[in-house]
C-alpha positions in Angstrom: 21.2 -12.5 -39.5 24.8 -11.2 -38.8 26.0 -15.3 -38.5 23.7 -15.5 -42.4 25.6 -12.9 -44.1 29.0 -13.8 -42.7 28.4 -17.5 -43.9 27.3 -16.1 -47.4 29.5 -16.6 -50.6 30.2 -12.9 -50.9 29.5 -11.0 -47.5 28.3 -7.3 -46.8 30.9 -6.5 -44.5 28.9 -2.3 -44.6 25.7 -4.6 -43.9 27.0 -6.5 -41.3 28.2 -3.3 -39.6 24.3 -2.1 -40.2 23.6 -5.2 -38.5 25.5 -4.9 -35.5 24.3 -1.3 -35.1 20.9 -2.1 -35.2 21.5 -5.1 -32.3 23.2 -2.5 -30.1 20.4 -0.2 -29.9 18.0 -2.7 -30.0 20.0 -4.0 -26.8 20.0 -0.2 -25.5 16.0 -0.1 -25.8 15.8 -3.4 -24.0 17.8 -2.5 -21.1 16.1 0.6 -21.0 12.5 -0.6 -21.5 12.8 -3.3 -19.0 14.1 -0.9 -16.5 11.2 1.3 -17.1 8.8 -1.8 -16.4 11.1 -2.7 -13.3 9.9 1.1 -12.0 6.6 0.5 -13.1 5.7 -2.7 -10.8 7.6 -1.0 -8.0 5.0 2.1 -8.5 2.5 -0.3 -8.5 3.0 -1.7 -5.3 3.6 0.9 -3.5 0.6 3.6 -5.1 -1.9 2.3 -3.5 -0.1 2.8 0.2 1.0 6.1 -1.7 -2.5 7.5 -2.4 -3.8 5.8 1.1 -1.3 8.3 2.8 -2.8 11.3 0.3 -6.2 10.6 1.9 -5.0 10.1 5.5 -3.6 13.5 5.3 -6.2 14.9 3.7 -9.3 14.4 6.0 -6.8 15.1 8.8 -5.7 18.4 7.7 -9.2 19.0 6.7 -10.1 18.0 10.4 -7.7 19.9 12.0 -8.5 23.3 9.7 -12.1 22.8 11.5 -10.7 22.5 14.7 -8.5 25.4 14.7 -11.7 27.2 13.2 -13.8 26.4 16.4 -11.0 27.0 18.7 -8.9 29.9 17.8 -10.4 33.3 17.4 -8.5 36.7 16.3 -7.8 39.3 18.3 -8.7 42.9 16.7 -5.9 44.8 19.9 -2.8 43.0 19.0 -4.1 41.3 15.6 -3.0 38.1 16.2 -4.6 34.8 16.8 -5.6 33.3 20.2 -4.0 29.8 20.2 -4.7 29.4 24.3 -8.1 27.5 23.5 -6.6 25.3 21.3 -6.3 21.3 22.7 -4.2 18.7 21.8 -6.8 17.1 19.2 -6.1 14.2 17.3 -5.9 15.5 13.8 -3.3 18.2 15.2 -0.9 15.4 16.4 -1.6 13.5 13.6 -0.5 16.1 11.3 2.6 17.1 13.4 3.5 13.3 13.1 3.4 13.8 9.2 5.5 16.8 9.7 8.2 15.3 11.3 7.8 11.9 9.1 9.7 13.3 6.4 13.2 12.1 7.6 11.7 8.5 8.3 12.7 6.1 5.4 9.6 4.1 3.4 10.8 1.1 5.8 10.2 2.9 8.6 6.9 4.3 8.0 5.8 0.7 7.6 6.7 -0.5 10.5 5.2 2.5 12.6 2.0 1.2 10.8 3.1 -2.3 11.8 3.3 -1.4 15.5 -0.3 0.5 14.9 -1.8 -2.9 13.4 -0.7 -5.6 15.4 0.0 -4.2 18.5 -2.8 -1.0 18.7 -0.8 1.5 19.5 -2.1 4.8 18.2 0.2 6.8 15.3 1.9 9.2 18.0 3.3 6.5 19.9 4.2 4.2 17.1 5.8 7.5 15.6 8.0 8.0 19.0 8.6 4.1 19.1 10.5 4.7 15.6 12.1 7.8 16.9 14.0 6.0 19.6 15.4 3.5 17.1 16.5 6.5 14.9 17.9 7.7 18.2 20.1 4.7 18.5 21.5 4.7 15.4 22.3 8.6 15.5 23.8 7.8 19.6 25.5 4.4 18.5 26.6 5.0 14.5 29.8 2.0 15.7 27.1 -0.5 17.1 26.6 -3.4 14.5 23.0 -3.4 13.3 22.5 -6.7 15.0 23.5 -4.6 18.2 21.4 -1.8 17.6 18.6 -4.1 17.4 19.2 -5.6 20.6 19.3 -2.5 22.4 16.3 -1.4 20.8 14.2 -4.5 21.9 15.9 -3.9 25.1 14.9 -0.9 25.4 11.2 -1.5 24.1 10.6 -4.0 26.9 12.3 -1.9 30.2 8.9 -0.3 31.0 7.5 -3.2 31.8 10.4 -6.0 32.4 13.1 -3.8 34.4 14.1 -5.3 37.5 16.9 -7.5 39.0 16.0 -10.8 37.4 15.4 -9.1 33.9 18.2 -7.9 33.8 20.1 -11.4 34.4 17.8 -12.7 32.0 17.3 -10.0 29.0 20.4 -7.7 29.7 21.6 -4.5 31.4 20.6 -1.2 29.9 23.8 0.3 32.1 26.3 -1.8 29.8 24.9 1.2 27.2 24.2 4.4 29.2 25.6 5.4 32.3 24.4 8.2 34.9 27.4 9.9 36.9 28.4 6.3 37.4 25.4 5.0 38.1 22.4 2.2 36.5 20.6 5.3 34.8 16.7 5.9 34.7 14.8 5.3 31.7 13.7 8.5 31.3 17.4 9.4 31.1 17.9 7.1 28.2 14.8 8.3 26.4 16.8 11.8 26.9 19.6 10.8 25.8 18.5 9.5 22.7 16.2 12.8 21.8 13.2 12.1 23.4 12.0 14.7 25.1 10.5 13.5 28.9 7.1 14.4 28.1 7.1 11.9 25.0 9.1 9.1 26.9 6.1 9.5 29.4 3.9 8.8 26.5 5.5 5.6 25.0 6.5 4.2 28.6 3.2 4.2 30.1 1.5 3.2 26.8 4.0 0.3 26.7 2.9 -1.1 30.0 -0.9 -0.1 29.3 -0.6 -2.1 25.9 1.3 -5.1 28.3 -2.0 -5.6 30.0 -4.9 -4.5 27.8 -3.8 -6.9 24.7 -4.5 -9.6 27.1 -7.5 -8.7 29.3 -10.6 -6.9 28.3 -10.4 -4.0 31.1 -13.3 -1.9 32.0 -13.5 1.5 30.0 -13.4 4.4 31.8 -16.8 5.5 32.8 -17.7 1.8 33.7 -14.3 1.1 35.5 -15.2 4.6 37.7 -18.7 3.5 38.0 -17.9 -0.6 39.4 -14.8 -0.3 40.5 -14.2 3.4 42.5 -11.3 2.1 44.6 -9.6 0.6 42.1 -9.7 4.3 39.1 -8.1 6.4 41.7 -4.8 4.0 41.6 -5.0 3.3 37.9 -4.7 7.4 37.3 -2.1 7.9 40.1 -0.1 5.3 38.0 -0.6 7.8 34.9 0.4 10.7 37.0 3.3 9.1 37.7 4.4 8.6 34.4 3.0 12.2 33.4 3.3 14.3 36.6 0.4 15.6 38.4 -0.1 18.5 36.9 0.9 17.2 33.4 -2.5 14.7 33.2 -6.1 15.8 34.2 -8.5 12.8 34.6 -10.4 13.3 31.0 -7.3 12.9 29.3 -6.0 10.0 31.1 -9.9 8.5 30.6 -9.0 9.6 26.5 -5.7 7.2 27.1 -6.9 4.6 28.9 -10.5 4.2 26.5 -7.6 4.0 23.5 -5.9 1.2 25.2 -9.3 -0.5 25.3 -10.4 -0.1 22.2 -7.1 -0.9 20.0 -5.2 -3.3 22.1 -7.2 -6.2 23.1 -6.1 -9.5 21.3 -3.3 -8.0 19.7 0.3 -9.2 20.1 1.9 -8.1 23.6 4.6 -5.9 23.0 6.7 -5.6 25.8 6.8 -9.4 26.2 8.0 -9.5 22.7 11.1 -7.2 22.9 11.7 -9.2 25.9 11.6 -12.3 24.7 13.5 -11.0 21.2 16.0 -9.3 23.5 16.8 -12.7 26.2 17.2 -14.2 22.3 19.5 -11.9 21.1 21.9 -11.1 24.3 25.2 -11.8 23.8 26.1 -13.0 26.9 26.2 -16.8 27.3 27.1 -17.1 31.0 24.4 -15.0 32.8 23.1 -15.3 36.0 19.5 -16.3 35.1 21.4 -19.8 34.1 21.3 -21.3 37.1 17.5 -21.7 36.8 18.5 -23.9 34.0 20.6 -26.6 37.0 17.5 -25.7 39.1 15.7 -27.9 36.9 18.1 -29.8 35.4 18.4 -28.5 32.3 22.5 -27.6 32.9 23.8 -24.2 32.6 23.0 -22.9 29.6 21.2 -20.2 28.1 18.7 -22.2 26.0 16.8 -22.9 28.8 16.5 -19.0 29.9 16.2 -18.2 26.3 12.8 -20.6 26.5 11.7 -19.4 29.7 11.3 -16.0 28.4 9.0 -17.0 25.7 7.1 -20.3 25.0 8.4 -22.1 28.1 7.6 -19.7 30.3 4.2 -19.3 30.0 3.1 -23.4 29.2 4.4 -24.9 31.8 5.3 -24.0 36.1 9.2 -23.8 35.4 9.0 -20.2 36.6 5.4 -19.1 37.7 1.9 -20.9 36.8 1.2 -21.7 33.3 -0.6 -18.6 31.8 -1.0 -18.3 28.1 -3.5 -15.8 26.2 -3.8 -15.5 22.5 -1.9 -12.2 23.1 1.6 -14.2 24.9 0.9 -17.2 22.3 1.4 -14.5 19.1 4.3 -12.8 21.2 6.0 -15.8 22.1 5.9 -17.1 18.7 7.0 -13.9 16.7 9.2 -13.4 18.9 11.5 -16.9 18.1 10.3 -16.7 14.3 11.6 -12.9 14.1 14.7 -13.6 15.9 15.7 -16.5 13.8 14.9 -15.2 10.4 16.5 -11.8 11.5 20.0 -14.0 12.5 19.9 -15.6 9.3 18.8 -12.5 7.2 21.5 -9.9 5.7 18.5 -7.6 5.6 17.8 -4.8 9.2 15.7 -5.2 11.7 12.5 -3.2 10.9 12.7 -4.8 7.0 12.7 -8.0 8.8 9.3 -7.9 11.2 7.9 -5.6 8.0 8.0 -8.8 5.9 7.4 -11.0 8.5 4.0 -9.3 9.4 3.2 -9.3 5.3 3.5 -12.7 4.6 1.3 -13.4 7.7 -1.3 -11.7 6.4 -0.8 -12.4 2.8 -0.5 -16.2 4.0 2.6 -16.8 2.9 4.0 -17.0 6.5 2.3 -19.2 9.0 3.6 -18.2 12.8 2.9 -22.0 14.4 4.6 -23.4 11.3 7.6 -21.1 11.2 8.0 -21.7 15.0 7.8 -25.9 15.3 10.3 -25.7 12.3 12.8 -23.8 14.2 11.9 -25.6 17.5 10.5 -29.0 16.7 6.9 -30.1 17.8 7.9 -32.8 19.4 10.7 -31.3 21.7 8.3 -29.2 22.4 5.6 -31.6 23.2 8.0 -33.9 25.4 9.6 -30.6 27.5 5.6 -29.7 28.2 5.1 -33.4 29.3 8.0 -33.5 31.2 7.4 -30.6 32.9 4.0 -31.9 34.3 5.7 -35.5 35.4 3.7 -37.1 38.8 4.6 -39.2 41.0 3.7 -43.0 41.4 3.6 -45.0 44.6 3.5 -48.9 44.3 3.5 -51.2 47.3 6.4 -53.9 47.1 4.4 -56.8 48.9 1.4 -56.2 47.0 -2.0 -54.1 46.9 -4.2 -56.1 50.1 -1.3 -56.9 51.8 -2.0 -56.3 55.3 0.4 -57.0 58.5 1.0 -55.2 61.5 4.5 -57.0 62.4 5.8 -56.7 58.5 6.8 -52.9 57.3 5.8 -52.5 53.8 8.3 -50.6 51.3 6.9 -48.9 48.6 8.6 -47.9 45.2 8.3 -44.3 43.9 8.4 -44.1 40.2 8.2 -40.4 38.1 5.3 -40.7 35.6 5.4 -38.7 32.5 1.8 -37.9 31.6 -0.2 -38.9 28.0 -1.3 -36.1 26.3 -5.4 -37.0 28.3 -3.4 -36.6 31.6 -2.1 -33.6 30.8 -5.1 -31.8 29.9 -6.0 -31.9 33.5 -2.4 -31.8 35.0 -1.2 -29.1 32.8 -4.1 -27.8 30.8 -2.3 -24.7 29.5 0.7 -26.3 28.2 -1.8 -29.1 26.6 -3.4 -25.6 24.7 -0.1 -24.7 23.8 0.6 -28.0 21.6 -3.1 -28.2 20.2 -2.8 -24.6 18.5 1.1 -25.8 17.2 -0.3 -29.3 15.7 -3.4 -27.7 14.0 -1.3 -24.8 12.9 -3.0 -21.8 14.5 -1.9 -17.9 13.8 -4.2 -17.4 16.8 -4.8 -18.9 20.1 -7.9 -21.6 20.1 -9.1 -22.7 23.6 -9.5 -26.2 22.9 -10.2 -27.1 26.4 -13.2 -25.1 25.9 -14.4 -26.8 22.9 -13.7 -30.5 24.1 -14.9 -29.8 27.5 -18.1 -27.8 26.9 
């Protein structure tokens, strides 16, 4: 309309000034209106997590309002209220994990409910879990985020990885803290980073609980005491160690251990994640654990430790048997997809595995894809084969030929095996390949199913 009235024989110059007037708010409006829309899709999203957490709280606080009800009684002499009857109940420590949530960031809180969902832990856990990576970045605010990340994975995996060759392999927690001078003790990191030692005892022997229950359907309690007495006595001098004796009674390590049971099985293993994330991300090229890689000719480089802490390591014997369950095959695989998205992502570490765990379930994601595209299904499928090569004997003078007075040489050839050979040879690693080529997010035994 403006370029119309200018182009006219005898233009409203007062008009065109209308004109303009009229485009500028109409401009303003827009600007504002679509910003208005922009918050309007973000509330969206995010209302119905917003009024999920508005009914978590309140049946817990309604729970825990009965439970202080049953348990706490006033006391007409010093009118006050008896809190010595009151236990440690669920709905409590829920509710003091709300409490404290109010310096976690939206980010945060998601993955907390991450590490509740895919690995089973339960909310007071998750909610210390989060607490040691806030613990970093308040101990370490010159570490890089990429750093902080790798200490946190580190970290994450040194109650159950923590020995010599992990520590060749994954990294060094003492390159980070030091005690007088000294490697220090976990429980003295945990410190360190505001965890009281009562809470590290939590997370640490959950950690290592969650390391075996996501693989292996354990007894619960009252069976396990029942079919296997020998065997209970050792499982809650374990906890007592983590705990102290007198910190633990036998209910409440039967409370733990039934948790474990019930959340964890089939989920992803955590502590062989943060391992496998943590071999991935340590910056040290020219560790010791390389000479496993000119052990099996394979050089020294760190690509081949980097493998044998995840996929390689459990489909094929370069370190120990083949052993792969549907919880290593989901950590092994997140493990490499999260660390290569993370290097090539701008964005931190918890937005990272958030997303990465959202388009997985949203299907937007698929873990075997992501994985052969940053590895290749058929390197993969040729380092498995290899792996499980035989040997061949053939007789230089012939098969039959038989003569005392004549020594027959024989040849001695290195066989690499079809994939049929190698579902006898190797029939792990043949597992491993059928769940990559048929594009599983879980682990199928196909052994089973073609051998029933």
């Amino acid at each position: 309309m403006i370029n119309d009235e200018r182009s006219s024989d005898h233009p409203s110059y007062s008009y065109i000034r209308s004109l303009r007037k009229s485009q500028d708010i109409w401009i303003e409006e827009k600007i504002r209106l679509e910003d208005l829309l922009q918050k309007l899709r973000i509330f969206d999203n995010s209302s119905k997590y917003t009024f999920d957490e508005f009914e978590f709280l309140k049946n817990n606080l309604t729970q825990a309002i009965s439970e202080v009800e049953k348990q706490v009684t006033f006391n007409p002499y010093t009118k006050m209220f008896d809190l010595g009857n009151l236990k440690k109940v669920d709905s409590i420590i829920i509710l003091k994990v709300l409490y404290e949530e109010n310096v976690f960031s939206p980010t945060e809180i998601q993955f907390r409910e991450n590490l509740q969902k895919h690995y089973g832990f339960d909310i007071e856990t998750a909610h210390i879990i989060v607490k040691v990576r806030k613990g970093i970045d308040s101990k370490f605010p010159n570490l890089s985020e990429k750093e902080k990340s790798y200490l946190f994975n580190l970290l994450m995996s040194k109650s159950v990885y923590d020995n010599f060759k992990w520590d060749h392999t994954s990294g060094d927690l003492k390159y980070f803290f030091l005690d007088e001078g000294k490697k220090p003790a976990l429980k003295y990191i945990y410190n360190q980073l505001g965890i009281s030692s009562y809470d590290y005892s939590k997370v640490a022997y959950k950690i290592s609980l969650q390391n075996r229950m996501s693989g292996a359907q354990l007894y619960p309690s009252q069976e396990f005491y029942s079919s296997a007495k020998n065997e209970f006595p050792k499982e809650f001098e374990t906890a007592q160690k983590y705990f102290g004796e007198d910190n633990i009674t036998e209910d409440e390590f039967c409370k733990i251990w039934d948790t474990c049971h019930q959340s964890c099985y089939g989920k992803i293993d955590f502590a062989h994640m943060s391992a496998t994330i943590a071999t991935l991300q340590n910056p040290d090229q020219y560790r010791l654990a390389n000479g496993v890689g000119l052990l099996n000719s394979k050089g020294f480089s760190n690509k081949f430790v980097n493998e044998l802490a995840g996929w390689r390591g459990d489909s094929t014997d370069a370190a120990a048997s083949p052993s792969l369950r549907n919880d290593d095959y989901k950590a092994d695989l997140d493990a490499d997809n999260i660390f290569n998205i993370y290097t090539n992502s701008s964005s931190d570490y918890f937005t990272v595995v958030n997303k990465y765990y959202s388009d997985i379930e949203n299907e937007v994601l698929n873990r075997a894809e992501e994985f052969t595209k940053n590895n290749g299904l058929e390197y993969i499928q040729n380092e498995i084969l290899k792996a499980s090569m035989y040997i061949n004997e053939t007789s230089l003078l012939g098969q039959g030929f038989s003569n005392p007075g004549i020594h027959d040489f024989s040849t001695v050839t290195f066989t690499v095996p079809t994939m049929d050979e190698l579902k006898n040879l190797n029939p792990v690693g043949y597992n491993f390949i059928k769940n990559l080529e048929n594009h599983n997010n879980d682990l199928t035994d196909y052994i089973s199913e073609e051998n029933p």
